[in-house]
N, CA and C atoms as a LAMMPS dump frame, in Angstrom:
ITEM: TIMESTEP
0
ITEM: NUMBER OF ATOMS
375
ITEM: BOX BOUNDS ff ff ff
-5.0000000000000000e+02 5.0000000000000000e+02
-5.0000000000000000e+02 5.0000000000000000e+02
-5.0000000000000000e+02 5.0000000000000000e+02
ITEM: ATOMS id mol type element x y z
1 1 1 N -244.309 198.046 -104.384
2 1 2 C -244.629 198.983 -105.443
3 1 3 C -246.13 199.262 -105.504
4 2 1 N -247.108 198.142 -104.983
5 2 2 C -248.586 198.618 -105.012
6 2 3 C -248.873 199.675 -104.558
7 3 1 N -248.498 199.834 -103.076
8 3 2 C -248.799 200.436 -102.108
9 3 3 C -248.155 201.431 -102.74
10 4 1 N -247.096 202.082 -103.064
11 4 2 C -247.398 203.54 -104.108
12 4 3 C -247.739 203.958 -104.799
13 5 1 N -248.357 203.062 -105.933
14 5 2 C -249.491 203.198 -106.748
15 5 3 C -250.688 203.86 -106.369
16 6 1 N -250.767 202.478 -105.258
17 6 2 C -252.488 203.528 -104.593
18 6 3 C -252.298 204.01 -103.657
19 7 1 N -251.349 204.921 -102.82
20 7 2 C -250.958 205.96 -102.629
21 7 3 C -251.098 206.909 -103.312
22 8 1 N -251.061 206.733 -104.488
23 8 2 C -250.638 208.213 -105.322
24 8 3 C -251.907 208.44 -106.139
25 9 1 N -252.618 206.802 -106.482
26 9 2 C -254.013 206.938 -106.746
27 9 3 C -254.932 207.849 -105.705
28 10 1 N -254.55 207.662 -104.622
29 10 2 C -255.322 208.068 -103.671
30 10 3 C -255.04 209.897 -103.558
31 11 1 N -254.161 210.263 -103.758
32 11 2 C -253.673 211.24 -103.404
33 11 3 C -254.438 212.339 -105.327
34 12 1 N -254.351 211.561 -106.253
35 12 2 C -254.637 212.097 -107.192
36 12 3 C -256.829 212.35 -107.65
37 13 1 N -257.01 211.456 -106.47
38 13 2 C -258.46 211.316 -106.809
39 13 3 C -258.989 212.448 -105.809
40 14 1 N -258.488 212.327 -104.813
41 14 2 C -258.573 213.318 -103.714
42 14 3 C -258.102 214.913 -103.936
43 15 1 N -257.255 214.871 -104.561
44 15 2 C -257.124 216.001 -105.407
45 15 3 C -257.955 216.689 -106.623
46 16 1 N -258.001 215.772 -107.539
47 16 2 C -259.297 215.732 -108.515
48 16 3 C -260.619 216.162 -108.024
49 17 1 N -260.919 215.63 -107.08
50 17 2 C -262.184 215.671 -106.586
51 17 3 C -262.189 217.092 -106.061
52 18 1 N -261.37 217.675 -105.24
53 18 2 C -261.407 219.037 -104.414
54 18 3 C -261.313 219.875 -105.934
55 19 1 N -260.838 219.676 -106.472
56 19 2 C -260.9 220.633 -107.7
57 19 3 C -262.306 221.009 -108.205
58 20 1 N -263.112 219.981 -108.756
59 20 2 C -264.488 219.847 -109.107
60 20 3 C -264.867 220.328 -108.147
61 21 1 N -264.965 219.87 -106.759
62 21 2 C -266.236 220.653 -106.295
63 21 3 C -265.876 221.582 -105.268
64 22 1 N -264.419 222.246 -105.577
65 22 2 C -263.908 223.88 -105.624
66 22 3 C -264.371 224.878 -106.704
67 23 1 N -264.259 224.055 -108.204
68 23 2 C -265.569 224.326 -109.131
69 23 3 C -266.786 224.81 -108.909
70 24 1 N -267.245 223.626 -108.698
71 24 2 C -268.68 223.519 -108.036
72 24 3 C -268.959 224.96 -107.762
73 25 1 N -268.674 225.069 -106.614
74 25 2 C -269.147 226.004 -105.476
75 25 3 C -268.498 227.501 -105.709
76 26 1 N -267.662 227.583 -106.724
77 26 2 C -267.277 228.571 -107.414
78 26 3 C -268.394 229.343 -108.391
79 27 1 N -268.65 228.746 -109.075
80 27 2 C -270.229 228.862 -109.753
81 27 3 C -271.062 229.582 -109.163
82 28 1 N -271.193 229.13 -108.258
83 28 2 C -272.945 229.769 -107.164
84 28 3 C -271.823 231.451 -106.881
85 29 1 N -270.588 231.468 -106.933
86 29 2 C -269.607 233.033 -106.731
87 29 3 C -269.589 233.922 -107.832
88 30 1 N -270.266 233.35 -109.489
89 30 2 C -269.885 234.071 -110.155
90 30 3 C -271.418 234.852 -110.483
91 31 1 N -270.796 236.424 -111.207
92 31 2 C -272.053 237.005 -111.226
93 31 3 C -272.944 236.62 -112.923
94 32 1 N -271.988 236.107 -113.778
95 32 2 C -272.836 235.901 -115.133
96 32 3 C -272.553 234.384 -115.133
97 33 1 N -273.137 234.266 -116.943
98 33 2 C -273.041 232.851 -117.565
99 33 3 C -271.638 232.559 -117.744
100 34 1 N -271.289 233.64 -118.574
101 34 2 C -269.647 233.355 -118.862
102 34 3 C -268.345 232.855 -118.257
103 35 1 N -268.802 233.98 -116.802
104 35 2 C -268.127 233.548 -115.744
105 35 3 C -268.31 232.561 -115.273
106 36 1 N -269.637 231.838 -115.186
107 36 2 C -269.84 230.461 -114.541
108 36 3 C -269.254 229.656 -115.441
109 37 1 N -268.891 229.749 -116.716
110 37 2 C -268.486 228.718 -117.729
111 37 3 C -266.964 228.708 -117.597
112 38 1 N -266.012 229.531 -117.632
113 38 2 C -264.562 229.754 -117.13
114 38 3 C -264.62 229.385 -116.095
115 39 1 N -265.005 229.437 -115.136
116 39 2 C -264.924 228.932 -113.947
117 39 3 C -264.711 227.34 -113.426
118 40 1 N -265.233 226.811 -114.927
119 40 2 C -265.189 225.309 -114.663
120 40 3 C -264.079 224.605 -115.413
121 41 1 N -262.663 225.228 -115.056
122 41 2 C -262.208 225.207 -116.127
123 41 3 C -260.841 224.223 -115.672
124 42 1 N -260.638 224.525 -114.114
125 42 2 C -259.672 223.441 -113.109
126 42 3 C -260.505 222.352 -113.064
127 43 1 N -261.828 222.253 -113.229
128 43 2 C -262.536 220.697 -113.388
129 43 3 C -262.18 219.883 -114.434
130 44 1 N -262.314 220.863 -115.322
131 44 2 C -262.403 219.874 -116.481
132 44 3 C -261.211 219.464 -116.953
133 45 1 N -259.981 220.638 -116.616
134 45 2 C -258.614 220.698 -117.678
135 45 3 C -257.988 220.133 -116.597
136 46 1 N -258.533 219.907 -115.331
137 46 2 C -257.138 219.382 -114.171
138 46 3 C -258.073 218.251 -113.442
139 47 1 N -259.173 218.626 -113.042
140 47 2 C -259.707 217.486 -111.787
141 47 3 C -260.502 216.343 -112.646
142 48 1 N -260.986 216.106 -113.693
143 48 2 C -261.261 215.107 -114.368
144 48 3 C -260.028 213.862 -115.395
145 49 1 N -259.263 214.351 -115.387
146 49 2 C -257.963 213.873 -115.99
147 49 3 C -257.023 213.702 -114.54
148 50 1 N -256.92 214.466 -113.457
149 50 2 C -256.356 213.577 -111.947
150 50 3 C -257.269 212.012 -111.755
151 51 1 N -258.45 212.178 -111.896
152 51 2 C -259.511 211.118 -111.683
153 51 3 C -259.225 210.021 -112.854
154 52 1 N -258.88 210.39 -113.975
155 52 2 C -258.735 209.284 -114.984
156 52 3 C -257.109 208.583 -114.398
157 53 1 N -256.539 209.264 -114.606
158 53 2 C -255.169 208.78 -114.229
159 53 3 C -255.043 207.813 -112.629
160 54 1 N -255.621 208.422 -111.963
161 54 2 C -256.153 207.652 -110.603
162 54 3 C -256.222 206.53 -110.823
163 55 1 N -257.527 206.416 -111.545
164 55 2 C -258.06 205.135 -111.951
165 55 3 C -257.324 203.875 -112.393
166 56 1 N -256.432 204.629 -113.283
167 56 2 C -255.329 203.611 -114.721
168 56 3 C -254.141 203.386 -113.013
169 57 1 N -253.605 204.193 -111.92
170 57 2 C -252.587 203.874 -111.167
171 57 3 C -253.261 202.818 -110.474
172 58 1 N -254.59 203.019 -109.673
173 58 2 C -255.165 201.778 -108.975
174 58 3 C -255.454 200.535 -109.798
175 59 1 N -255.47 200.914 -111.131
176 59 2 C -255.877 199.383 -111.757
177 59 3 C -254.215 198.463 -111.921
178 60 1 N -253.388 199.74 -112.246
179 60 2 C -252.07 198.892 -112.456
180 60 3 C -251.907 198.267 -111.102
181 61 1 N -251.792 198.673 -110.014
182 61 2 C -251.907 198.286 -108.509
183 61 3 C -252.362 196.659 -108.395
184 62 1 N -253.557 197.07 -108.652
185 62 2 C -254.455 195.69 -108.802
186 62 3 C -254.215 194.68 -109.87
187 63 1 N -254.258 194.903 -111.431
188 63 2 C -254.619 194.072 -111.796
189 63 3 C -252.808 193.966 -112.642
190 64 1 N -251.973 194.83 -112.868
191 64 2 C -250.985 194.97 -113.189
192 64 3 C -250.68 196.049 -114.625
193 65 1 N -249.193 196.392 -114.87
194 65 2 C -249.77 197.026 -115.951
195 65 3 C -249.96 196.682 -117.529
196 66 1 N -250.947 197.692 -118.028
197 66 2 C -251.09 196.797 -119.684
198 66 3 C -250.845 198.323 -120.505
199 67 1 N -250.412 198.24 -121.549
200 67 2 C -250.617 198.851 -122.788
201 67 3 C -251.4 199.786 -123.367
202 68 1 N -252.474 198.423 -122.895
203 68 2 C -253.73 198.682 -123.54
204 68 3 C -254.344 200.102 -122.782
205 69 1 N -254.316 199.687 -121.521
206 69 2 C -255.071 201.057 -120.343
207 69 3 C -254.165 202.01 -120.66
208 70 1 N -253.27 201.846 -120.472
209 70 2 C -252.442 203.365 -120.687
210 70 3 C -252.634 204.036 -121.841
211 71 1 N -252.827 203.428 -123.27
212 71 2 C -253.412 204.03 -124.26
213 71 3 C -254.581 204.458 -124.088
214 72 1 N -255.958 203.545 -123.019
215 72 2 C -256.925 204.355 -123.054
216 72 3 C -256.755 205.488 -122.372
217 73 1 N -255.834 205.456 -121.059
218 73 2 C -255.682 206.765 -120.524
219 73 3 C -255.366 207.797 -120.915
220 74 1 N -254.243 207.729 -121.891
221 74 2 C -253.538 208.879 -122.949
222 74 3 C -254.875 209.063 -123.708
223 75 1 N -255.237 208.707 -123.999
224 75 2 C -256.651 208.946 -124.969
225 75 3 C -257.238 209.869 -124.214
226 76 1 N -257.983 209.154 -123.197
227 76 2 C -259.247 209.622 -122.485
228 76 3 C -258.465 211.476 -121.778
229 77 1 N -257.419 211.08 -121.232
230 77 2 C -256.798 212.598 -121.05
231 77 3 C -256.966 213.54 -121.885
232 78 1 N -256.37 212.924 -122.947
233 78 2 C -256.032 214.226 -124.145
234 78 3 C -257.645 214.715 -125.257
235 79 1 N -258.967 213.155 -125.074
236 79 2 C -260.182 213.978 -125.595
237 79 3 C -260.73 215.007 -124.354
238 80 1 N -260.579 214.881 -122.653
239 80 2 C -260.785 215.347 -121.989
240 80 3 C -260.688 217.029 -121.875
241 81 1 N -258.859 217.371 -122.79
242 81 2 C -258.77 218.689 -122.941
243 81 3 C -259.093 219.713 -124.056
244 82 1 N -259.043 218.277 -124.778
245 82 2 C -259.587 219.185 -126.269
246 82 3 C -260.952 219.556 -126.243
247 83 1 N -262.029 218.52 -125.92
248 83 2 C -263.446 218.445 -125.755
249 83 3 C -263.643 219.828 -124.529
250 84 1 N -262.79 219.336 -123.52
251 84 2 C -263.3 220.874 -122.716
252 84 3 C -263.29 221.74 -123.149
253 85 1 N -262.415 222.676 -123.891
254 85 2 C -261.954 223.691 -124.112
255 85 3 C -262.513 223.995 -125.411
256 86 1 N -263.187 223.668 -126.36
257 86 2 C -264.354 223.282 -127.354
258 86 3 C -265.684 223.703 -126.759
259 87 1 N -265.828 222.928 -126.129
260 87 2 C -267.326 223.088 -125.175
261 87 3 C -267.382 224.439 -124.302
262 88 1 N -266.48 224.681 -123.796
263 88 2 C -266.499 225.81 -123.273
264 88 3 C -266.575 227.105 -124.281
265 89 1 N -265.985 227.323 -125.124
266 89 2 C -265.916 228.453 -126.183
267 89 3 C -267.41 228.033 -126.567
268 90 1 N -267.593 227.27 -127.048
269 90 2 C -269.51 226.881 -127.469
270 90 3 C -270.13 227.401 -126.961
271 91 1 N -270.239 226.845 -125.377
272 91 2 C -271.203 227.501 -124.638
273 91 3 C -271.473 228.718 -124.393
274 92 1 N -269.615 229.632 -124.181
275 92 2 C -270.021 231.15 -124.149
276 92 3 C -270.748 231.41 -125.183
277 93 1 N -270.057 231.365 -126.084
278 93 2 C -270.515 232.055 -127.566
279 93 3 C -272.383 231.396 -127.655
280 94 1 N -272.44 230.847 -127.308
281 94 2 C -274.103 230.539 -127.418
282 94 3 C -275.139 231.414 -126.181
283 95 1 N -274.298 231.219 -125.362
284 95 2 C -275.006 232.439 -124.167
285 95 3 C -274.686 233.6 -124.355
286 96 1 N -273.626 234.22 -125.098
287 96 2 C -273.501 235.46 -125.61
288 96 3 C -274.897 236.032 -126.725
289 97 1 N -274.762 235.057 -127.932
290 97 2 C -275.418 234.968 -128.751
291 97 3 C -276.714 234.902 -128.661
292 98 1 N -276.824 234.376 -127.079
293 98 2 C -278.822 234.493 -127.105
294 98 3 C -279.244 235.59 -126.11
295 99 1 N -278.446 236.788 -125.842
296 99 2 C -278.583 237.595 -125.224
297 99 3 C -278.274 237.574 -124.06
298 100 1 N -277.664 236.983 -123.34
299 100 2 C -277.807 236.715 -121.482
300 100 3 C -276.74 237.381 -121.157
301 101 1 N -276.974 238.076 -120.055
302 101 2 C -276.482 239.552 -119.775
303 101 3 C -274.892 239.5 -119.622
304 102 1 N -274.11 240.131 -119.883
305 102 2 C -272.275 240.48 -119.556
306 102 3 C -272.389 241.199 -118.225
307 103 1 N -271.673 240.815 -117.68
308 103 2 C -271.097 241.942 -116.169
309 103 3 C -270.865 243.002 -116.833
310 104 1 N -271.277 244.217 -116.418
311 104 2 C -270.543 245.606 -116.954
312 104 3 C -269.157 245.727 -116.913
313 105 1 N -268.251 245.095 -115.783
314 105 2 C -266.887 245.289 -116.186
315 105 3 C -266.282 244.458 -117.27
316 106 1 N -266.662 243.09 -117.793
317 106 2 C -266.547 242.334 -118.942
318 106 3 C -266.228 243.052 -120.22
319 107 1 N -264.616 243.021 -120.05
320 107 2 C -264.19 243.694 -121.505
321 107 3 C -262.624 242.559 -121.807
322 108 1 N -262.546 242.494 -123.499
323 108 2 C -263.422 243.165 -124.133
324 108 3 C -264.319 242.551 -124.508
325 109 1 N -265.057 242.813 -125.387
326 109 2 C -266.815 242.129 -126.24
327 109 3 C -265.695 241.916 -127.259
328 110 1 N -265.939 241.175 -127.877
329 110 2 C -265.392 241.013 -129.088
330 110 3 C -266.481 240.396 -130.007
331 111 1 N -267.453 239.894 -129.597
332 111 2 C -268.631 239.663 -130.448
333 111 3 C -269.572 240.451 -130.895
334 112 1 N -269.331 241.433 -129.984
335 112 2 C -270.397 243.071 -129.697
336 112 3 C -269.603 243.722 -131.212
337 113 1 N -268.636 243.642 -131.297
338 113 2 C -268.031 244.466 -132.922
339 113 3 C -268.214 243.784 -133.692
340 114 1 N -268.985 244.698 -134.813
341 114 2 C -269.473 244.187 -136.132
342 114 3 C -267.941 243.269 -136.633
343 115 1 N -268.058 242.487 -137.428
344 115 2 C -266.656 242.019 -138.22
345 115 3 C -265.921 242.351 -139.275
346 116 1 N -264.821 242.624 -139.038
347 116 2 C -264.335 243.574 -139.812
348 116 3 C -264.233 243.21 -141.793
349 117 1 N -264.848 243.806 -142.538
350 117 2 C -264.841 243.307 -143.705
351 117 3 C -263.592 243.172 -144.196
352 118 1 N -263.531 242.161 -145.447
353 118 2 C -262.036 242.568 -146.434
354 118 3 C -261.538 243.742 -147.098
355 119 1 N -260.388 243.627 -147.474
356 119 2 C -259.987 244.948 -148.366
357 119 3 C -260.873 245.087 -149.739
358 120 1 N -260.503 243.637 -150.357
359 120 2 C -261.084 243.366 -151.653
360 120 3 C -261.752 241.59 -151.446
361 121 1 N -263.383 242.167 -151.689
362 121 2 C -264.192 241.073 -151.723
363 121 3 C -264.075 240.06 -152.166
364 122 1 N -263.731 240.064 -153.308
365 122 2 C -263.548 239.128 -154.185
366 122 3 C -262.738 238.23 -153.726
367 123 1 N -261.001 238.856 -153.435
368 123 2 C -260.099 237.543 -152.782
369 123 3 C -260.519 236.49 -152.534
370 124 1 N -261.685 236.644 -151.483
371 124 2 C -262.411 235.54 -150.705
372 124 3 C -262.922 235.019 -150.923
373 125 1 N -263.338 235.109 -152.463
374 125 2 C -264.218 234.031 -153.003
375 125 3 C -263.828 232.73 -153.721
């Protein structure tokens, strides 16, 4: 049973890894910020969580399995996708926000439109 463990460890880190730095080198392809920020998006939501899970199969391999790791793994997975996908909306919206240029085909803007007011002001208060 080891030996498919880290088999599959092996097969998942190696995978992980081509993702990131398919990433990587995706980046230096895109023409804005935005795009470079979507772009990193099989790293974070797929090739960093192959690499965690890796880790938790080679340790069961080795040291056997516990509870405990698998909860950190379920953990560490699931802050992995929330935190990405957080960080990423941040970052656009902050490189939007400080001016740095859109591709001309980049539609739609949705930050570029004023926001649409209420019917009646007050409601909202």
């Amino acid at each position: 049973m080891t030996i498919v463990l880290e088999v599959l460890a092996a097969i998942f880190v190696v995978v992980g890894s081509l993702l990131v730095l398919l990433s990587g080198v995706a980046m230096f392809r895109q023409r804005d910020a935005f795009a470079r920020i979507s772009v990193m998006s099989p790293a974070t939501g797929m090739g960093l969580p192959l690499i965690v899970v890796a880790a938790f199969l080679h340790r069961c391999a080795t040291t056997g399995f516990g509870w405990l790791d698998l909860g950190k793994t379920v953990l560490t997975v699931a802050a992995l996708l929330v935190v990405s996908s957080v960080a990423s909306n941040i970052l656009a919206r902050a490189a939007y926000l400080s001016g740095a240029a859109v591709h001309p085909v980049t539609d739609p803007q949705d930050l570029a439109r004023a926001p649409e007011q209420p019917e009646d002001p007050e409601r909202w208060r």
